[in-house]
FILUMMAR-306837 format. One record per residue (C-alpha): residue in three letters; x, y, z; residue number from 1. Coordinates in Angstrom, 2 decimals. Example, Ala and Ser with C-alpha at 12.3 -4.5 7.8 and 13.67 -1.06 7.14 Angstrom:
<res ALA	X 12.30	Y -4.50	Z 7.80	n 1>
<res SER	X 13.67	Y -1.06	Z 7.14	n 2>
//
This chain:
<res UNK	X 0.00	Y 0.00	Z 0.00	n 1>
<res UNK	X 1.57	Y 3.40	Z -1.02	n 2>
<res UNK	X 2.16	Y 6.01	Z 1.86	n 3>
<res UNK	X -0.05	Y 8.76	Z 1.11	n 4>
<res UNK	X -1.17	Y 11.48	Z 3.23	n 5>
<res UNK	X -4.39	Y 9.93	Z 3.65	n 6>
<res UNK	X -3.10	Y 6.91	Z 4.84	n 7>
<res UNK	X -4.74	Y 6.35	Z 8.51	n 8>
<res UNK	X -0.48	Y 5.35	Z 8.97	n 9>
<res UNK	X 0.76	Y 8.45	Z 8.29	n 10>
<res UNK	X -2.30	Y 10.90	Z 8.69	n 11>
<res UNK	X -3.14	Y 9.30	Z 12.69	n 12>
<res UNK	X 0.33	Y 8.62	Z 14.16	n 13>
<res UNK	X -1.21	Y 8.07	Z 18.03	n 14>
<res UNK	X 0.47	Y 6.70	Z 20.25	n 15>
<res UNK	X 3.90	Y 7.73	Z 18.85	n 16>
<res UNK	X 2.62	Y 11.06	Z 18.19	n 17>
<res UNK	X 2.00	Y 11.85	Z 21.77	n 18>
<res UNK	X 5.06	Y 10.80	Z 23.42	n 19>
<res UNK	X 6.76	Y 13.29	Z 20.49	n 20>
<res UNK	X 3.85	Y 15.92	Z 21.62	n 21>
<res UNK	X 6.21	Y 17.97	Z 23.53	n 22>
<res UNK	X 8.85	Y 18.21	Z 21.46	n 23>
<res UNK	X 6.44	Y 19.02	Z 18.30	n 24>
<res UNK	X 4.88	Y 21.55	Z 20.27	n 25>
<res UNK	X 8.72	Y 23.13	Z 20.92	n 26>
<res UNK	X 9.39	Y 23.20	Z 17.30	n 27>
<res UNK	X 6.33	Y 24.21	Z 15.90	n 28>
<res UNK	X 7.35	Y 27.59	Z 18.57	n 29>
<res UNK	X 10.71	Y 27.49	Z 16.97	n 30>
<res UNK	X 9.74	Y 27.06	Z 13.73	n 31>
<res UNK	X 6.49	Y 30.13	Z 13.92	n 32>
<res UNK	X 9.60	Y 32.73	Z 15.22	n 33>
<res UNK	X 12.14	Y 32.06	Z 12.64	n 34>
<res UNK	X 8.91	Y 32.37	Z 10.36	n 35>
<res UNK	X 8.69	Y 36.17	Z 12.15	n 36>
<res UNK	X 12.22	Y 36.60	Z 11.88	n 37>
<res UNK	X 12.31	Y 36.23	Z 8.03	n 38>
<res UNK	X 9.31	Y 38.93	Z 7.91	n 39>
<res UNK	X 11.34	Y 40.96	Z 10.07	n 40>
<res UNK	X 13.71	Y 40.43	Z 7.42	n 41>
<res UNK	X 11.53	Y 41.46	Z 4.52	n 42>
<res UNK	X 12.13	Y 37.87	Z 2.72	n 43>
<res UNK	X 8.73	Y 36.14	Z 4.53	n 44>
<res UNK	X 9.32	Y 32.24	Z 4.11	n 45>
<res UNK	X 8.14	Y 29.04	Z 5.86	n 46>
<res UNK	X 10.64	Y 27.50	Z 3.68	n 47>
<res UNK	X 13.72	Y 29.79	Z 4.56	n 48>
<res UNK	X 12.35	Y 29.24	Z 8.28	n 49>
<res UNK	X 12.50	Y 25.25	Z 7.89	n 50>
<res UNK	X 16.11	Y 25.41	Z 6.68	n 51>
<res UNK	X 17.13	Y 27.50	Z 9.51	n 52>
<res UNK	X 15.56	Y 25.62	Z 11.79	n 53>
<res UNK	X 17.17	Y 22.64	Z 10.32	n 54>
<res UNK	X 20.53	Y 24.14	Z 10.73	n 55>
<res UNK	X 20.31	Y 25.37	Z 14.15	n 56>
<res UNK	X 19.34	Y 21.79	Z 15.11	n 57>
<res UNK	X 22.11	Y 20.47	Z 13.55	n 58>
<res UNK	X 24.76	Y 22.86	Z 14.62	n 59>
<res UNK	X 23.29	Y 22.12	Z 18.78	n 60>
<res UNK	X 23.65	Y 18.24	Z 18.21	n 61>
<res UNK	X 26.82	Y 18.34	Z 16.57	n 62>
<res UNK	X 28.71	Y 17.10	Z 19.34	n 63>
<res UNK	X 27.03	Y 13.78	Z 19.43	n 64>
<res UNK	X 27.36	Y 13.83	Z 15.78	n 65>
<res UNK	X 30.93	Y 14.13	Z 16.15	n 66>
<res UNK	X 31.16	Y 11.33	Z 18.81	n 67>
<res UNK	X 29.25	Y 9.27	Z 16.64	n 68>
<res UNK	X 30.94	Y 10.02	Z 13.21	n 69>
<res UNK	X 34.55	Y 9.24	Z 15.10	n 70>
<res UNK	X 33.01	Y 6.52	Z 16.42	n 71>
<res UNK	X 32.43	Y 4.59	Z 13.27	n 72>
<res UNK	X 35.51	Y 5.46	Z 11.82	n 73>
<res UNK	X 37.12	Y 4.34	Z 14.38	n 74>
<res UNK	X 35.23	Y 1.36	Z 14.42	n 75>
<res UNK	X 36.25	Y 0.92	Z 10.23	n 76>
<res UNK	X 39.86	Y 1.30	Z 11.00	n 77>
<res UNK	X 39.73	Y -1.79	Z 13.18	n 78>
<res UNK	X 38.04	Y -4.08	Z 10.91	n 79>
<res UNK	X 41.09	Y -6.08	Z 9.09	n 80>
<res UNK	X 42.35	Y -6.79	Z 13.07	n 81>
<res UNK	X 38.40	Y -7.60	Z 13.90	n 82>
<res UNK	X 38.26	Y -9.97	Z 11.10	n 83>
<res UNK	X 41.72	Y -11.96	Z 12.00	n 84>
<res UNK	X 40.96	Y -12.56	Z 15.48	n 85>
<res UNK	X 37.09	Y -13.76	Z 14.39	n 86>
<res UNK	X 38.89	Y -15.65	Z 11.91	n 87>
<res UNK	X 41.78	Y -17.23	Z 14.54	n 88>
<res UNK	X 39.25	Y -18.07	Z 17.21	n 89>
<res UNK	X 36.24	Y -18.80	Z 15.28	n 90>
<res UNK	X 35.84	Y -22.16	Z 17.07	n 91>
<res UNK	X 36.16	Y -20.22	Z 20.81	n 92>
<res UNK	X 33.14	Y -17.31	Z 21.67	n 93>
<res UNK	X 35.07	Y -16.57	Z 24.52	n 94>
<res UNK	X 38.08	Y -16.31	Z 24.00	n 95>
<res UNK	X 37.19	Y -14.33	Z 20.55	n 96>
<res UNK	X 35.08	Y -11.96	Z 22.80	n 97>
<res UNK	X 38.15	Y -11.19	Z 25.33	n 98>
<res UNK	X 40.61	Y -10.80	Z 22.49	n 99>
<res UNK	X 37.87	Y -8.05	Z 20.46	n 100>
<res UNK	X 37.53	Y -6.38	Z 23.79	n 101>
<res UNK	X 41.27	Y -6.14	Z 24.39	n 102>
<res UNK	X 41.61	Y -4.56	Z 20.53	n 103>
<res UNK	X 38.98	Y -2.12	Z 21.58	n 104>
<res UNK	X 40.17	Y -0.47	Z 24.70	n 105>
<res UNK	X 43.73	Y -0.68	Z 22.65	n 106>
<res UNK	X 42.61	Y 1.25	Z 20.17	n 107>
<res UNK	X 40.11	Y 3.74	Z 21.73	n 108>
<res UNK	X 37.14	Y 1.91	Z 19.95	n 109>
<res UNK	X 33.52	Y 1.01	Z 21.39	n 110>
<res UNK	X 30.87	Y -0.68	Z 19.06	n 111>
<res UNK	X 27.83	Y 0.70	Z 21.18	n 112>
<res UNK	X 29.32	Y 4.62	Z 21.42	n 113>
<res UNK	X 27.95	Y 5.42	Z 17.67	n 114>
<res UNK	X 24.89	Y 4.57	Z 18.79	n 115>
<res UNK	X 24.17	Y 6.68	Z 21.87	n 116>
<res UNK	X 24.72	Y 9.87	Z 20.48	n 117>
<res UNK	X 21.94	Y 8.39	Z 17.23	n 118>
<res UNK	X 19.45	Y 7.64	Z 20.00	n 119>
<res UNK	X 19.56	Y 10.72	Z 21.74	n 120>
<res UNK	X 18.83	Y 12.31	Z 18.79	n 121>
<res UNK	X 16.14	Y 10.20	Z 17.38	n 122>
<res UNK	X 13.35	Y 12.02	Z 19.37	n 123>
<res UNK	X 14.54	Y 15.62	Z 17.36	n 124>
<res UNK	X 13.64	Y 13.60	Z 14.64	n 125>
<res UNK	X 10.58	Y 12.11	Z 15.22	n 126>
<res UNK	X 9.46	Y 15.37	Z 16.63	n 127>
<res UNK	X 10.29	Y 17.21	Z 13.66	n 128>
<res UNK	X 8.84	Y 15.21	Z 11.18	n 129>
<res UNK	X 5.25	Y 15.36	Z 12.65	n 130>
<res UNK	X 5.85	Y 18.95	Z 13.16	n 131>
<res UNK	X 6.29	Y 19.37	Z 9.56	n 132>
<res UNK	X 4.17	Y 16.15	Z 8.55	n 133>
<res UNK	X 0.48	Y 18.29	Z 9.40	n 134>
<res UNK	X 2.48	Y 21.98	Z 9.92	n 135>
<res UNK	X -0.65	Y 24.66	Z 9.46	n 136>
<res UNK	X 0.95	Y 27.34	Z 7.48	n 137>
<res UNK	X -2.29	Y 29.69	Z 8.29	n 138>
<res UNK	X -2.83	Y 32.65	Z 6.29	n 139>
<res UNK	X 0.90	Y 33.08	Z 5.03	n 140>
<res UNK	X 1.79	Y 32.07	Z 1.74	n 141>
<res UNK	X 3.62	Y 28.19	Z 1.72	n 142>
<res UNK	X 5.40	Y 28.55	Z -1.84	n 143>
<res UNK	X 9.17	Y 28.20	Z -1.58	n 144>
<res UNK	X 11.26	Y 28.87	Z -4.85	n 145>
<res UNK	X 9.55	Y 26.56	Z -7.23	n 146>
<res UNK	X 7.32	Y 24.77	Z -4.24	n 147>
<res UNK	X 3.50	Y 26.11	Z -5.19	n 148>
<res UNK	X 2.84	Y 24.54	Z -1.34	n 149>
<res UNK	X 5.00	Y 23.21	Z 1.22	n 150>
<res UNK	X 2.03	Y 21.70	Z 2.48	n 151>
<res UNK	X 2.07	Y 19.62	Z -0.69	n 152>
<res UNK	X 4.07	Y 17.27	Z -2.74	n 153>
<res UNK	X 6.89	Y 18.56	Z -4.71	n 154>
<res UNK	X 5.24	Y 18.95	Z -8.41	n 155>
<res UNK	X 8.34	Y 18.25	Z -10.25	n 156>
<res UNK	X 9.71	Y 15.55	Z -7.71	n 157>
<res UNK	X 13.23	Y 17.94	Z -7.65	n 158>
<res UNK	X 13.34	Y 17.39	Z -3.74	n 159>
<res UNK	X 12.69	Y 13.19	Z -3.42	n 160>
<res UNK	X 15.47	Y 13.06	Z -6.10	n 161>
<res UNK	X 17.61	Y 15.56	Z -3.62	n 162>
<res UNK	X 16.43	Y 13.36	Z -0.91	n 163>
<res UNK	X 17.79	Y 9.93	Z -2.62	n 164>
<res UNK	X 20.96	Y 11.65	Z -3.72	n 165>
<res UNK	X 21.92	Y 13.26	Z -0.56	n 166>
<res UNK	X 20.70	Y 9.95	Z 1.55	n 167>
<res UNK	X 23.47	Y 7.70	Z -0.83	n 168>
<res UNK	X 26.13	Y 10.41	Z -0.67	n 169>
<res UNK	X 25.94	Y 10.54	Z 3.50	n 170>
<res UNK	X 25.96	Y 7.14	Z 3.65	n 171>
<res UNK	X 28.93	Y 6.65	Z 0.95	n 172>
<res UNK	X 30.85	Y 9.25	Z 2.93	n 173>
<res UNK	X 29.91	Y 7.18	Z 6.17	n 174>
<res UNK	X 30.99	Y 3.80	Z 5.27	n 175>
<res UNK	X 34.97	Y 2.76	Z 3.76	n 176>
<res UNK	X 33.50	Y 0.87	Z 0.34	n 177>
<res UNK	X 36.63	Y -1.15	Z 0.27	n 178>
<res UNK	X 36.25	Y -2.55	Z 3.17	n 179>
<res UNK	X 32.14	Y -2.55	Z 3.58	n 180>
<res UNK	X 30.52	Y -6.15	Z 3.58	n 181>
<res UNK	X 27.82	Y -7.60	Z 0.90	n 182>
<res UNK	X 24.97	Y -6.16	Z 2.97	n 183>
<res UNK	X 26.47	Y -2.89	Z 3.77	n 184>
<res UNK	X 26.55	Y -2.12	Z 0.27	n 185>
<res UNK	X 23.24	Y -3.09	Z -0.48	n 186>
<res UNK	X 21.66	Y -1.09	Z 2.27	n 187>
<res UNK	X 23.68	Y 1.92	Z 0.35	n 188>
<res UNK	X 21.37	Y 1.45	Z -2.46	n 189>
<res UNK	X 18.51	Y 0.57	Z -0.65	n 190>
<res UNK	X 17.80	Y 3.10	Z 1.34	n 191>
<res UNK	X 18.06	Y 6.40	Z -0.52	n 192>
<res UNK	X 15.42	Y 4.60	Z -3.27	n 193>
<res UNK	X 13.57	Y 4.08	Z -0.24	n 194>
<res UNK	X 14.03	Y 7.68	Z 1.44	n 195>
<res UNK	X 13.27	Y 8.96	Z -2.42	n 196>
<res UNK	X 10.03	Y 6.39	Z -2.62	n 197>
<res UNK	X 8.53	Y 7.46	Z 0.48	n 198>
<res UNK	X 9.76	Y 11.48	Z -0.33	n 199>
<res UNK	X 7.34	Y 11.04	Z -3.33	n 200>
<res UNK	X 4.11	Y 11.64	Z -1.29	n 201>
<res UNK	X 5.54	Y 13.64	Z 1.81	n 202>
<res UNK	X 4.87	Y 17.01	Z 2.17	n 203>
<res UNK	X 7.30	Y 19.60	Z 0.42	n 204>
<res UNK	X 8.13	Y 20.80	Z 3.72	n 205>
<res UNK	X 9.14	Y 17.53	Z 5.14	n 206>
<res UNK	X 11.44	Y 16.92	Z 2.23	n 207>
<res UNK	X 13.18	Y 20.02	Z 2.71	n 208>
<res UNK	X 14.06	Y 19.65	Z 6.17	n 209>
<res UNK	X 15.46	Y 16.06	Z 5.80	n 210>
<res UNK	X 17.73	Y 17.36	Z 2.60	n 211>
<res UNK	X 18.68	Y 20.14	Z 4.15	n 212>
<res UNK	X 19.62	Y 17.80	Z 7.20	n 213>
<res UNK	X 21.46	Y 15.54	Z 5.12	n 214>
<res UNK	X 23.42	Y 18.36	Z 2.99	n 215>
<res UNK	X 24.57	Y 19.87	Z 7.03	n 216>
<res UNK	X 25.54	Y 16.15	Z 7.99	n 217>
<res UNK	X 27.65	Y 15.91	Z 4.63	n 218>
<res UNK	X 29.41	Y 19.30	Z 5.56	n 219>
<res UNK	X 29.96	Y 18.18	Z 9.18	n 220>
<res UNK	X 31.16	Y 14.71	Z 8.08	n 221>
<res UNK	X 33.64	Y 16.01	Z 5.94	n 222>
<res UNK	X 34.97	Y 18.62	Z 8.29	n 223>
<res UNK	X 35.34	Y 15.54	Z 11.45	n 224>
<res UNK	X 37.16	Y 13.89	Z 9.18	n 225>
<res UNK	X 39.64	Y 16.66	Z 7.92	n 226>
<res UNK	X 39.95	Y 17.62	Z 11.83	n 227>
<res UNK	X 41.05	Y 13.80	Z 12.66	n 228>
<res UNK	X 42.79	Y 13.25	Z 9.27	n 229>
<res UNK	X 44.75	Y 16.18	Z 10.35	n 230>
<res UNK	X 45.53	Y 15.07	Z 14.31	n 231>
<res UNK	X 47.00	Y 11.81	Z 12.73	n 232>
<res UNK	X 49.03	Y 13.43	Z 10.48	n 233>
<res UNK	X 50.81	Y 15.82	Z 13.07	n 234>
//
């Protein structure tokens, strides 16, 4: 069944709607007085006001995104040593388990700390997208560049295709391709056509916040790894 906005699954989230309530209600504040700030500004836009919003976000949670991003890289440059010590004790659990744990405090690595910092953030998330999922725009005009309606899908299906492309390029950035497994590299092609497939009938709004999420995760990716590129080469 496609997702539509008048599926009862995404039109009546529920019960995961209300434990998000409070964090919806927080952003929907946000979002209304960057709205106010743009008129201030004389350029009026929900639009301009979602990509802010986006970007503050971003910029207060990017020190778990840092944690996380070093994390996983860390985790990456470890893998040849993981997969010789799987490979040498294969027949012993236990003695496989103390000798991965040993590499791990050795080398400043921890499986579980990339996840943490994803889970903290996870409720932003959620909160944002039914924030923007049912946003009422009231009186002010929702047309963003060439968006008739925020409130609606994109006509000319620019932003899914942004929302694919920038989904594949963050996790192709994320992940060492010469050393990712079979199913690693599948999920890299899986999941931007899903992201795009499901950014087909969300509302333009929605979109825009999740590209513009992924374009200040690219930018914040590349600059952890040119700070740590450049501590290991001093």
């Amino acid at each position: 069944m496609p997702l539509t906005k008048g599926s009862d699954f995404l039109e009546e989230p529920g019960f995961f709607s209300g434990i998000f309530e409070p964090i919806e209600k927080l952003m929907n504040a946000v979002l209304t007085a960057l709205y106010s700030l743009t008129e201030m500004l004389g350029v009026p836009s929900y639009g301009l006001a979602i990509i802010l919003l986006t970007i503050l976000i971003k910029v207060l949670v990017y020190p778990l995104t840092k944690k996380q991003l070093q994390s996983m890289k860390a985790m990456q440059r470890i893998q040849p040593q993981m997969k010789k010590l799987q490979e040498k004790y294969k027949d012993n659990p236990q003695v496989m388990q103390k000798k991965l744990m040993e590499l791990y405090q050795k080398e400043g690595a921890n499986p579980m700390s990339g996840c943490l910092p994803m889970l903290i953030q996870m409720p932003i998330l959620m909160g944002m997208y039914y924030t923007l999922y049912s946003f009422d725009y009231g009186g002010a005009p929702p047309s963003f560049l060439w968006l008739p309606s925020l409130s609606e899908t994109d006509p000319l299906y620019i932003l899914p295709f942004l929302s694919m492309a920038t989904t594949f390029l963050q996790q192709k950035m994320m992940s060492n391709t010469s050393e990712a497994n079979q199913q690693m590299r599948i999920m890299m092609i899986v999941m931007p056509l899903f992201i795009g497939w499901i950014s087909l009938n969300f509302p333009a709004g929605l979109v825009l916040y999740w590209v513009t999420m992924n374009v200040v995760q690219i930018v914040q990716q590349w600059w952890t790894n040119r700070q740590d590129d450049d501590k290991e080469a001093a």
